[in-house]
C-alpha positions in Angstrom: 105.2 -31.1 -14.5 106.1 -32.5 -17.8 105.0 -36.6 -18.1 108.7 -37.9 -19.0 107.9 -41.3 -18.4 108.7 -41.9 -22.4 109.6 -38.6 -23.5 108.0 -35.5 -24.0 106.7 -33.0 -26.3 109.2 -29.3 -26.3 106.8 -25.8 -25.9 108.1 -25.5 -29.9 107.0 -28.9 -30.6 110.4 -30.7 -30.6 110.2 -34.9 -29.6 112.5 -35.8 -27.0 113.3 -39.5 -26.7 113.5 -41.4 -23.3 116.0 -41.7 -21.0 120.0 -41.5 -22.4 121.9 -41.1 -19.4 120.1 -41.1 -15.4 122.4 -40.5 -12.4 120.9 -42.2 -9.5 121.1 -41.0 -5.9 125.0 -39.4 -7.0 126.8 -38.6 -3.8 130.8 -37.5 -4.4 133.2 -37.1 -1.2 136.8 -35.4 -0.7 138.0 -37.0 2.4 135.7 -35.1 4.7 134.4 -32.7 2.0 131.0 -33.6 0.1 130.9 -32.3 -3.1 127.2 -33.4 -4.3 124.9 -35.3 -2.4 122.7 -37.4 -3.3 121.6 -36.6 -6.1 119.2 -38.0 -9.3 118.3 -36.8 -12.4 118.4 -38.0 -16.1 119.3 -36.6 -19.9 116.6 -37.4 -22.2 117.5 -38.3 -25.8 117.6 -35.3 -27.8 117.4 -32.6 -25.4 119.6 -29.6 -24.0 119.4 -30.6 -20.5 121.3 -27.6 -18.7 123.3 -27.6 -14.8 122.9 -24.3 -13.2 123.8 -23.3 -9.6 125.8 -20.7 -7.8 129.3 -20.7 -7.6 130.5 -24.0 -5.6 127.8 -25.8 -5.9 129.5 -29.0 -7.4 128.3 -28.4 -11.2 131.4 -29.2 -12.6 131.9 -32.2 -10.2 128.7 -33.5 -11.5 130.1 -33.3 -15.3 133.2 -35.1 -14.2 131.2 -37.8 -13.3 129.3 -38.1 -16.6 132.3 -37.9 -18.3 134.4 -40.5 -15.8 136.7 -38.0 -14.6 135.3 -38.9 -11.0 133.9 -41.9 -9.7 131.0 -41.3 -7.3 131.5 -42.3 -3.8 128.1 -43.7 -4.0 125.4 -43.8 -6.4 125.0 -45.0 -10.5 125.5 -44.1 -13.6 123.2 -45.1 -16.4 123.5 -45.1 -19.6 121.2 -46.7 -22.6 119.5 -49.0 -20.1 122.8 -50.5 -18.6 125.0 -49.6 -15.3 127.9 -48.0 -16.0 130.9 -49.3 -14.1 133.5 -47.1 -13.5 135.6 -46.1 -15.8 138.6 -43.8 -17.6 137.6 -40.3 -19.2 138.9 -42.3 -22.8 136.6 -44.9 -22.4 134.0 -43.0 -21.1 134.5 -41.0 -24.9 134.5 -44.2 -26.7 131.1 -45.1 -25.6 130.0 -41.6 -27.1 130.5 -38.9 -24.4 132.2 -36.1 -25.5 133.4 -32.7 -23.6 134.7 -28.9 -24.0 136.0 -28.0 -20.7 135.6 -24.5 -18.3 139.1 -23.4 -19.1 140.1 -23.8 -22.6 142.1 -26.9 -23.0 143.7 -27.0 -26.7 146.6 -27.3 -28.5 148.3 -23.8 -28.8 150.8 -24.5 -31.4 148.9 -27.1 -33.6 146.5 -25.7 -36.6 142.6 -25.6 -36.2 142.1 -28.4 -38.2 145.3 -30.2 -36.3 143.1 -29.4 -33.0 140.1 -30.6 -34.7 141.2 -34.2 -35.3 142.3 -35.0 -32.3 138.5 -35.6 -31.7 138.5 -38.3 -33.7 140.8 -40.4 -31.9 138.5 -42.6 -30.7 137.6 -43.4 -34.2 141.1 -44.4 -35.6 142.1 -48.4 -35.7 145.2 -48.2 -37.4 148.4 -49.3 -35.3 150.9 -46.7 -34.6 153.6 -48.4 -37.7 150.8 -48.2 -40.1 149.9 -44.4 -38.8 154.0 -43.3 -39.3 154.1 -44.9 -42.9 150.8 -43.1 -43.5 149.4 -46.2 -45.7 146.3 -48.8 -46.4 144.1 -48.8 -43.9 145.8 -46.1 -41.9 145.7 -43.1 -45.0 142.2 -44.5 -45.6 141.4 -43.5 -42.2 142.6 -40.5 -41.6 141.5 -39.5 -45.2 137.4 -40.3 -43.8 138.1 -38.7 -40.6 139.9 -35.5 -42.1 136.2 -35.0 -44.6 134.3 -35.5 -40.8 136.3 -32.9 -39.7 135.9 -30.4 -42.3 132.5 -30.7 -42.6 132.3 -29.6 -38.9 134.6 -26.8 -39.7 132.2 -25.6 -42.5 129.2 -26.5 -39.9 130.4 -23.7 -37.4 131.8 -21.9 -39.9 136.0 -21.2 -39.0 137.1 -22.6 -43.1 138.8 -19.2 -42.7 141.1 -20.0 -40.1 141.4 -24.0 -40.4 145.0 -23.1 -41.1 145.4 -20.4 -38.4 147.4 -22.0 -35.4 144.8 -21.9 -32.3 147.4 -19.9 -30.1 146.5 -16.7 -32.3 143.1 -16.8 -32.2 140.6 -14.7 -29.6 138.8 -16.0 -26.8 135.5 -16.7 -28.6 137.1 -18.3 -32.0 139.4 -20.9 -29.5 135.9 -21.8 -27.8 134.0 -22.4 -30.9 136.8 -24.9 -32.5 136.8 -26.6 -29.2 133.2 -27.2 -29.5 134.4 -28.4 -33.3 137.0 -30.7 -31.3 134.4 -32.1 -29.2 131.1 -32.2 -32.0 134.0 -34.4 -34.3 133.7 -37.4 -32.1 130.2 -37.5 -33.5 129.3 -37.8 -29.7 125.5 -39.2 -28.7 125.8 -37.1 -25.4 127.7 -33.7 -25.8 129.0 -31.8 -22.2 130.1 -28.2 -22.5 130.9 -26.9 -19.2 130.7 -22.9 -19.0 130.4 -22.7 -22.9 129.8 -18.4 -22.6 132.3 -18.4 -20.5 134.0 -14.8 -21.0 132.3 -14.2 -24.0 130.8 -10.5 -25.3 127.5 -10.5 -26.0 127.7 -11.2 -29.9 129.5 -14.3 -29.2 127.1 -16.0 -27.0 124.6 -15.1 -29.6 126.7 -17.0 -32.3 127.8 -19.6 -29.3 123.7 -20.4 -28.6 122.7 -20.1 -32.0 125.4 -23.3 -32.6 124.5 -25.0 -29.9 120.5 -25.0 -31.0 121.6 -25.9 -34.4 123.9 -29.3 -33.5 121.1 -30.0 -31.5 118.3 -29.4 -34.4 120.5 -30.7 -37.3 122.3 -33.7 -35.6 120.3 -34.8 -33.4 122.7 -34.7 -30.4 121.7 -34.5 -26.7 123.5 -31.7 -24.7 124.5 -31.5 -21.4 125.8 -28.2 -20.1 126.8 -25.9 -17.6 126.3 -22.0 -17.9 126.0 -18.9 -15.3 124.1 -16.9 -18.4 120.9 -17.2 -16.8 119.0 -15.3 -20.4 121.1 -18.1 -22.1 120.0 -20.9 -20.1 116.2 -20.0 -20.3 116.6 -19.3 -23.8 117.9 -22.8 -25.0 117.7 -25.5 -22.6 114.6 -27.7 -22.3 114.9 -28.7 -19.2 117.2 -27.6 -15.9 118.4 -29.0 -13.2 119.3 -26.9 -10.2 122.1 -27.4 -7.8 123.4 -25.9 -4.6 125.5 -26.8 -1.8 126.0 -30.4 -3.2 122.3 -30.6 -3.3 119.5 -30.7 -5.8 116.8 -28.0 -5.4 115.1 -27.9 -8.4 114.6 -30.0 -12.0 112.0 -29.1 -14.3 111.6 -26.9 -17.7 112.7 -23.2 -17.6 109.2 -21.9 -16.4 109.4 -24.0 -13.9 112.8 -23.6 -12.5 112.1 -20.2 -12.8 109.8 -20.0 -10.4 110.4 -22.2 -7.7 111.3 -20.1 -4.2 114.5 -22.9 -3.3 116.3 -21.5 -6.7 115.5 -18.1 -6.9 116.4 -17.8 -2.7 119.9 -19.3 -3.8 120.5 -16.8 -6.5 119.2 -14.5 -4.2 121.9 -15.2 -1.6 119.3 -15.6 1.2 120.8 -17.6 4.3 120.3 -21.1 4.8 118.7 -22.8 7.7 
């Protein structure tokens, strides 16, 4: 087992920071229904820390959690050393949490770039008057943000369609501008729940080769959620395992690989 008491050294030699974000002893209820329970694990700074688990296993609960969707019926959130009290998705995005979702959730009718600002809300301070009259401050803002956003465009490289409205664009192009969307908010912790999601194989090359890349060039830690088991392997440092509610395994890929708990639920073998 790796010694992630302060971080850790990556098999390609990568330094990953301490602990970002630790979800302590995380139990979420439905009325009678108990979506995870209890369970803890943290994000280190820096890595691609990666959710797997069959279908129903409360993955996507567990991001709505992190991302303050959900509060848990019981457990913490901790993030940068300090308890996180609950809180709305927005503020959750102001403290540098940002998210693409399972189903695509973007503005049809508005340009890429259009869709690609909205990420930057968090970052505008003008009042709404100043906004309309587009002046001062407010033109200065949006001016700074709009050079943020193009430089992500150029990043994932969509310049040719930055003018194309979204609601004309295939499957794989509407996921990588919302992972433009969400990499705008110049997040510390990024969540992409199901980013391969429907994808042909070329696109989750071009999908994974992003993903490596914000984390390599920006520095950003990743949190996400994929059934691509070759993907998760591939790219994710360490994985935490999930089934029924419950955690059943958290280590690197090799690891995870190997341990019987996993690879009986993937299996389908019948509980006791």
């Amino acid at each position: 087992m790796l010694d992630q008491t302060e971080g850790y050294i990556t098999a390609d030699g990568r330094q990953i920071g301490g602990t970002l974000m630790e979800m302590k002893n995380i139990t979420l209820k439905f009325g009678g229904l108990v979506a995870i329970q209890d369970i803890s694990f943290d994000i280190r700074e820096g890595e691609i820390r990666a959710i797997i688990g069959p279908n129903g296993a409360g993955k996507s609960s567990m991001l709505n959690i992190i991302s303050g969707f959900y509060t848990p019926t019981i457990g913490e959130v901790w993030y940068k050393g300090a308890k996180r009290p609950p809180m709305k998705p927005y503020e959750v995005a102001r403290m540098g949490v940002a998210r693409t979702f399972q189903n695509i959730a973007l503005f049809e009718g508005m340009t890429v770039l259009d869709n690609v600002m909205t990420g930057r809300l968090t970052h505008m301070k003008a009042g709404i008057g100043a906004q309309a009259l587009w002046w001062g401050k407010a033109q200065r803002e949006e001016i700074e943000n709009r050079e943020i956003c193009e430089k992500v465009i150029d990043f994932l490289e969509i310049q040719n369609i930055r003018k194309t409205p979204v609601g004309r664009l295939p499957y794989g192009l509407k996921k990588r501008v919302e992972l433009a969307r969400a990499l705008a908010a110049e997040p510390s912790i990024l969540l992409l729940d199901e980013p391969m999601a429907g994808m042909n194989v070329e696109e989750k090359e071009d999908m994974s080769r992003f993903i490596l890349d914000v984390n390599d060039e920006f520095g950003t830690t990743i949190a996400l959620i994929e059934h691509d088991m070759g993907v998760v392997m591939d790219i994710s440092d360490r994985v935490v395992v999930m089934d029924y509610g419950k955690k059943i395994g958290d280590g690197t890929p090799d690891e995870v690989r190997n341990n019987q708990d996993v690879i009986d639920a993937y299996l389908g073998v019948a509980h006791d």
